[in-house]
GUDRENLUM-897075 format. One record per atom (N, C-alpha, C): z, x, y. Coordinates in steps of 0.02 Angstrom, whole numbers, plus 50000, padded with zeros to 5 digits. Example, Ala and Ser with C-alpha at 12.3 -4.5 7.8 and 13.67 -1.06 7.14 Angstrom:
// GUDRENLUM-897075
503905066049716 503905061549775 503905066049835 503545064249888 503575068449947 503945064550002 
END
This chain:
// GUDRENLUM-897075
544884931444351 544654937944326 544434942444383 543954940544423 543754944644481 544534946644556 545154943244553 545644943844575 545844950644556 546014949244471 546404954544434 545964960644442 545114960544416 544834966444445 545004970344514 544934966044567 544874968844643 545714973944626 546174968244613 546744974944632 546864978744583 546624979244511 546564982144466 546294989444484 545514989144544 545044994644546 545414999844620 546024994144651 546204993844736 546835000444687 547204998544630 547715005144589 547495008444571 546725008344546 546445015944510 546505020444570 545985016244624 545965020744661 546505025744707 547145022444731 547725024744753 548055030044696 547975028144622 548475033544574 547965039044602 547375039444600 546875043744579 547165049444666 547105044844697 547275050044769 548085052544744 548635048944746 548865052344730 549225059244685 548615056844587 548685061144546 548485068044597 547735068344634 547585070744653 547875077144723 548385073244742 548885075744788 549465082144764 549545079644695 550195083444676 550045085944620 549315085644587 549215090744507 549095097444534 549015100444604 548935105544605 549765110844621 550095106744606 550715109644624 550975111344566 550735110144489 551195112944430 550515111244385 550045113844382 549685113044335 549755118844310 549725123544367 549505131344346 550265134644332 550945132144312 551495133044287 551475133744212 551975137844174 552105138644094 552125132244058 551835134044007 551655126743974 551055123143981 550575123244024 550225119744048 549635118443981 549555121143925 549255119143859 549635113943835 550315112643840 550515108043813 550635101343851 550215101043927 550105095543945 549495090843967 548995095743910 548245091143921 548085088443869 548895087243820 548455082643777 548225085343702 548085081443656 547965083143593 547425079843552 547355071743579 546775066843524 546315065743582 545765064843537 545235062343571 545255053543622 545525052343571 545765044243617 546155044643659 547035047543666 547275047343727 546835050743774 546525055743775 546255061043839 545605055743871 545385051343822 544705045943840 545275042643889 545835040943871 546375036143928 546805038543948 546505043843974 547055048544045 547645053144016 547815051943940 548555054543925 548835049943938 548995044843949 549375040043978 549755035343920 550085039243880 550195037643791 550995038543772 551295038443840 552075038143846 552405032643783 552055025043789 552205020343777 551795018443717 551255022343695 550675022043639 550745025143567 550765021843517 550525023443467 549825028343440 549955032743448 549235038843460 548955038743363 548385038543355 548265041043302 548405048043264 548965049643255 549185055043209 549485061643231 549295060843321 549485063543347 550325058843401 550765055943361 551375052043374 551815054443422 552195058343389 552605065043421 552455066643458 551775069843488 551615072743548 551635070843614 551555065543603 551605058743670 552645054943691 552835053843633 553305053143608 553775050943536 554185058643529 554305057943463 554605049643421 554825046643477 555345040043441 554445037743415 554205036743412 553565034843397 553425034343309 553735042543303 553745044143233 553935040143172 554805036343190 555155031643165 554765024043147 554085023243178 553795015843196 553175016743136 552865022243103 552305025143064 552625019142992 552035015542972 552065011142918 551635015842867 551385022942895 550815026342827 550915030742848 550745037942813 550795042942817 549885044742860 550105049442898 549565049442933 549475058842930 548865060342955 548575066542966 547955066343021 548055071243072 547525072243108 547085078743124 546585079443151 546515087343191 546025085143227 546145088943289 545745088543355 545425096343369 544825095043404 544525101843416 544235099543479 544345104543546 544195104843611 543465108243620 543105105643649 542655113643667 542355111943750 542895118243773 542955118643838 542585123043863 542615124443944 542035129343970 542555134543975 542165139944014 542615147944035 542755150943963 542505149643929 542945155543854 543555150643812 543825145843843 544335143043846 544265137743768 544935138443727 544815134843642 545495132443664 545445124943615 546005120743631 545775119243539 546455118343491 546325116643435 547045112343431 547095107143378 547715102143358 547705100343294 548255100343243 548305096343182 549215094543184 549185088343147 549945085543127 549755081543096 550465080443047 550495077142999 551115074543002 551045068442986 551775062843024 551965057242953 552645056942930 552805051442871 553215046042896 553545042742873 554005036942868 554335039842828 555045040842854 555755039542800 555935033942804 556075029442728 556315023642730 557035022842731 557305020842760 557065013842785 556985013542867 557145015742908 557085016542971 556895024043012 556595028042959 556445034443011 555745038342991 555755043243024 554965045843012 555155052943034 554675057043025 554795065043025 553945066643058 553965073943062 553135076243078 553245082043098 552745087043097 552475092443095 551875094543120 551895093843179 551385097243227 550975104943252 550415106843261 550145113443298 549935114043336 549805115943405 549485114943437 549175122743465 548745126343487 548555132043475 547865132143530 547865135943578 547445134743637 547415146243664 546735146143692 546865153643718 546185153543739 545955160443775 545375161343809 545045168743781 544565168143762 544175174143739 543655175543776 543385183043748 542715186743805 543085190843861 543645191743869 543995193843928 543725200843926 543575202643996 543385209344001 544005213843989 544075221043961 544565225443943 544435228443993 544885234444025 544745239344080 545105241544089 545195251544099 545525252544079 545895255244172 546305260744174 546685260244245 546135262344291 545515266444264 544905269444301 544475263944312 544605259244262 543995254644291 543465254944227 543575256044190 542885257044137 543145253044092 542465250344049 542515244243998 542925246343940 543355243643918 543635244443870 543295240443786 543245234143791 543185229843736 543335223243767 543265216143711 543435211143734 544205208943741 544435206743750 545285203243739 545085195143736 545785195643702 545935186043704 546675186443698 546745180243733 547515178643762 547475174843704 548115170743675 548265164543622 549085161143633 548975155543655 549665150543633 549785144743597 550505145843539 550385143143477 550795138143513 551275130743496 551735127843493 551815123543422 552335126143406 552465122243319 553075118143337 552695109443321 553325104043334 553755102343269 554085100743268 554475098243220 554875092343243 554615086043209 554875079443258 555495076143188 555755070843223 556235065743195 556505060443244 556395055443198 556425051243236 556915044043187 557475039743227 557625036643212 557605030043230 557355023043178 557425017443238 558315013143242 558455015043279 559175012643299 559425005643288 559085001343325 558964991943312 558154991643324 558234985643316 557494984243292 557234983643370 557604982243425 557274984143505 557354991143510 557514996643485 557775002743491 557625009143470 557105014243471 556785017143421 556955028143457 557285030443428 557405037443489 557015042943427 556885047343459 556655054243433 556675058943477 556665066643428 556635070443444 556305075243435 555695082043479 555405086843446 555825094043452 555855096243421 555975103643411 555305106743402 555055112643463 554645117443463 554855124443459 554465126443432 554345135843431 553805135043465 553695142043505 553395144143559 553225150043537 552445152743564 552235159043563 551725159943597 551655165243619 550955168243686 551005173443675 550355178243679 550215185243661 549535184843708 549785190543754 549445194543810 549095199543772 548525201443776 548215207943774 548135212543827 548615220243832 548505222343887 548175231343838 547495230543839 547015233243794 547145234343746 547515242643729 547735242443660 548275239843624 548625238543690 549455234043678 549445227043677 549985225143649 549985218743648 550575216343672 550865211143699 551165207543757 551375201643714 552015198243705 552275192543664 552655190543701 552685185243701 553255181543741 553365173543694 553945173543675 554305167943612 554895165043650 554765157843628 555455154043648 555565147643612 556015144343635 555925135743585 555925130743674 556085124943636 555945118343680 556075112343654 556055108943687 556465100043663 556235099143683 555905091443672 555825084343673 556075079243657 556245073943713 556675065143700 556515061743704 556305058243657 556015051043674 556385045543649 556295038943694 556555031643686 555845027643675 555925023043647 555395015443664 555845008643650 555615005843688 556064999543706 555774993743676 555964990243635 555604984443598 554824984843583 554814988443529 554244991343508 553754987143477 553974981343442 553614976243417 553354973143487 553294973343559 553134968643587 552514970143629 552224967543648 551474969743674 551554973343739 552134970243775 552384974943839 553034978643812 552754985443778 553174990343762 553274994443823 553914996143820 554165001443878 554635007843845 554435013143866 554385019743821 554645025643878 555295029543870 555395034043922 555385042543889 554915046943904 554935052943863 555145058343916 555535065243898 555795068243923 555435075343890 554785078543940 554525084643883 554795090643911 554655095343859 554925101243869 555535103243913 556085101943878 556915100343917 557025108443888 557205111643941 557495118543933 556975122643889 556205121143880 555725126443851 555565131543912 555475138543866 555335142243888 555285151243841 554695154243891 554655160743837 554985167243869 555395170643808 555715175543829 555205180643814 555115187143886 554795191943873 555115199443902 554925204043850 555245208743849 554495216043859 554485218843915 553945221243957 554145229443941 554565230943917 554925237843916 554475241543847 553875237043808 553515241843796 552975245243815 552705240243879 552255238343891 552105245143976 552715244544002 552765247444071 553395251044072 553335258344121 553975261544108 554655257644148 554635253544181 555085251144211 555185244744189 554975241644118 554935236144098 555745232644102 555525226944083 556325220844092 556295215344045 556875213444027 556785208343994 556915200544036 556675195544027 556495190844072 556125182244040 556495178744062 556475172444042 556105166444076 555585164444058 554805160744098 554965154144088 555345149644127 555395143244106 554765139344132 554805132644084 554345129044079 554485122544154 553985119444186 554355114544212 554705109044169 554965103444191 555215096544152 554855091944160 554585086544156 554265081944149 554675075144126 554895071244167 555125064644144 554685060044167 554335055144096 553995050344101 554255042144086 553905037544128 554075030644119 553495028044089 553275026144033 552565022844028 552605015243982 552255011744007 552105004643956 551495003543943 551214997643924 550674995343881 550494988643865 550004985243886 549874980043901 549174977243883 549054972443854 548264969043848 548214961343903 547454964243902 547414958443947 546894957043919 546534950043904 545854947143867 545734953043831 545274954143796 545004960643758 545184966243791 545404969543841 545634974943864 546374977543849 546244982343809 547064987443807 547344990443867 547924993643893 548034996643952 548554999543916 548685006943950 548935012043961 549225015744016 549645017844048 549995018744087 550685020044089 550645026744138 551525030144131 551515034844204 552145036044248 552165038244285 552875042444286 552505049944315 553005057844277 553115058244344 553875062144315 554075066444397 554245073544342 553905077544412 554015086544369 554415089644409 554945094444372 555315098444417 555405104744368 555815107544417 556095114544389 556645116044389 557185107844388 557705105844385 558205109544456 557705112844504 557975115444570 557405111644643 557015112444600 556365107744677 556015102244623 555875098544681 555335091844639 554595096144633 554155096644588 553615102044592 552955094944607 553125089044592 552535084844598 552925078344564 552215074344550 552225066244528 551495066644496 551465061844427 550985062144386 551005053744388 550245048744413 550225044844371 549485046144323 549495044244277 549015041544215 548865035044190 548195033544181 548175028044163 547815026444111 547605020544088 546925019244061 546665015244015 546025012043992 545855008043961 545305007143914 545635002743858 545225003543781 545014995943783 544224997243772 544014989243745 543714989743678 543834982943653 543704984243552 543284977743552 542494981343527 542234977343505 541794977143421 541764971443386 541584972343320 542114974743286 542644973843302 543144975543268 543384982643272 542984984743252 542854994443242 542834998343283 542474995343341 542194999943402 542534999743436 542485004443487 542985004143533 542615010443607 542735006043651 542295010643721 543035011843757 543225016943810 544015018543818 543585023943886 544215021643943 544185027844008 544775026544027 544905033344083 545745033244083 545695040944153 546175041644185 546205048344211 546955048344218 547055055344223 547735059344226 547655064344198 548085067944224 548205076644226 547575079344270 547475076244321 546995079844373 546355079944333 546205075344288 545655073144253 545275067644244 544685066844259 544335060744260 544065059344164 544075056044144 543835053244056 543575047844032 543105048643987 542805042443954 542925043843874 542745040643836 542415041243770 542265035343724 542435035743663 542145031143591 542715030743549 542625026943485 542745028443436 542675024443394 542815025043331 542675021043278 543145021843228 543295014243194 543685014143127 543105011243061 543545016843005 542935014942939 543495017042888 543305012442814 543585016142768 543425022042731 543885024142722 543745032042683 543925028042596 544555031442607 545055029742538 545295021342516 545515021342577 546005012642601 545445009642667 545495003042648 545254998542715 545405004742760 544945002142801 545055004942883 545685010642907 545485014142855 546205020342849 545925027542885 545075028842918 545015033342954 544885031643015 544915035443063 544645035843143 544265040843167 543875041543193 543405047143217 543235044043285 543535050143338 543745046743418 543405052743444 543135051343510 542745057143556 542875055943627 542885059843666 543105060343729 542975065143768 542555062243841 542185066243857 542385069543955 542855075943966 543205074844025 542785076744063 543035077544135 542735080544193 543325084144211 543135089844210 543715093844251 543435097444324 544035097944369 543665101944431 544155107444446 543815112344458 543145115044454 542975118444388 543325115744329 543275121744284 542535117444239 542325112244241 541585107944221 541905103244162 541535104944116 541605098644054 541915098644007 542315093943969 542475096243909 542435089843853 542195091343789 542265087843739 542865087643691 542925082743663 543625082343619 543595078343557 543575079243497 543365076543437 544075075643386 544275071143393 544535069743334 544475066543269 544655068743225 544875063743160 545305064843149 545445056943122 546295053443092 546305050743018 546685050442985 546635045542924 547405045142906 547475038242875 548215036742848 548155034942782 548685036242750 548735037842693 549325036042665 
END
């Protein structure tokens, strides 16, 4: 046990330098709401949910995921971040029998309080920026080692430039595989946002306006999943591009321990984020059919953030 610790703490520490090396190279790129995440439990374990069964939030991590749902599930997550900054999530995910599953995702993030001002310099009013993404997943299991999906997104962002308003709309894909899904060392390859991006059209906005196309980076992930004595593990490692330069390397990691059945204590980092949290299973309706998960980040330099979910299946 004290072996497996030493080089266990000898990899946190090396991902951590290197997450640390290369999140500043595409964090601040298009899209970047749709890569911190959605439940309170993955963000307690880094995002690192390539290869994970997420509570209700499936699809988001990876759609083949969808196809594997034995209940109909429902979630919503609520962020409360510093700077002005709102992060909100709900989906709702089924089983088609006999081998597939479907879902319907939101995800919806923006910053309010923004000072208005006008070309002189004088206060105008407040503004708030807002970006929606609406998933639409499917997923098929192929053989029983074999499970693929897919998301279809709509895209939307709206700039406030005082009395005007600023839109920029597009779609996006998502691919996902998982590789022998029944087995405790699952291996899971997801491909996000493949050709997303928002088209914007500036020609109301400015007299020399243009129309113009904001792609998203790509993100190809490898992640698996593993227990060891009472410890869960999590882990996946991304390469990002812009399908012309390599923009970085993402690893994530992280770990859930369950005790009393119910409980559960969980830490994890990725996405240039350090995390802890909780959670708990109880019945609502059915045995042990809700979850109520919390997660508590460190971000630098922007400070703290909380993350609350509830789940229930149905």
């Amino acid at each position: 046990m004290k072996q497996f610790s030493f080089k266990y703490i000898i990899l946190l520490v090396s991902s951590l330098m290197i997450t640390g090396a290369f999140a500043g190279d595409y964090a601040g790129l298009s899209g970047s709401f749709l890569r911190m995440g959605t439940s309170a439990r993955s963000i307690a374990m880094g995002s690192a949910f390539t290869a994970e069964q997420d509570y209700g939030f499936v699809a988001y991590h990876n759609p083949a995921g969808v196809a594997l749902l034995d209940k109909r599930q429902f979630s919503f997550t609520y962020q409360g971040l510093s700077l002005d900054r709102k992060f909100n999530a709900a989906n709702v995910a089924l089983r088609l029998p006999p081998t597939g599953g479907i879902g319907l995702a939101w995800i919806g993030t923006g910053v309010a309080n923004i000072d208005g001002r006008s070309a002189s310099g004088e206060k105008t009013g407040s503004l708030e920026t807002g970006e929606d993404a609406f998933l639409f997943s499917f997923a098929q299991r192929i053989q029983s080692w074999l499970a693929v999906g897919i998301n279809v997104k709509i895209l939307y962002q709206q700039l406030p430039i005082n009395s005007d308003k600023l839109a920029g709309k597009g779609t996006g894909v998502d691919l996902g595989i998982i590789l022998y899904p029944d087995s405790p060392w699952k291996v899971a390859l997801m491909i996000q946002d493949l050709n997303s991006s928002y088209q914007w059209n500036t020609g109301k906005i400015f007299d020399r306006g243009r129309v113009y196309k904001e792609s998203f980076p790509t993100l190809y992930r490898l992640g698996s999943t593993f227990t060891y004595q009472d410890f869960y593990f999590t882990g996946d490692l991304g390469y990002i591009t812009d399908h012309k330069n390599t923009l970085g390397v993402s690893v994530r990691a992280g770990v859930e321990y369950q005790f009393r059945d119910a409980y559960f204590l969980r830490a994890g980092f990725g996405n240039g984020r350090i995390s802890g949290g909780g959670g708990m299973t109880y019945s609502l309706l059915h045995p042990d059919d809700s979850h109520l998960d919390y997660a508590f980040v460190i971000e630098i330099p922007a400070g703290f953030a909380h993350v609350v979910t509830y789940s229930i299946e149905f």
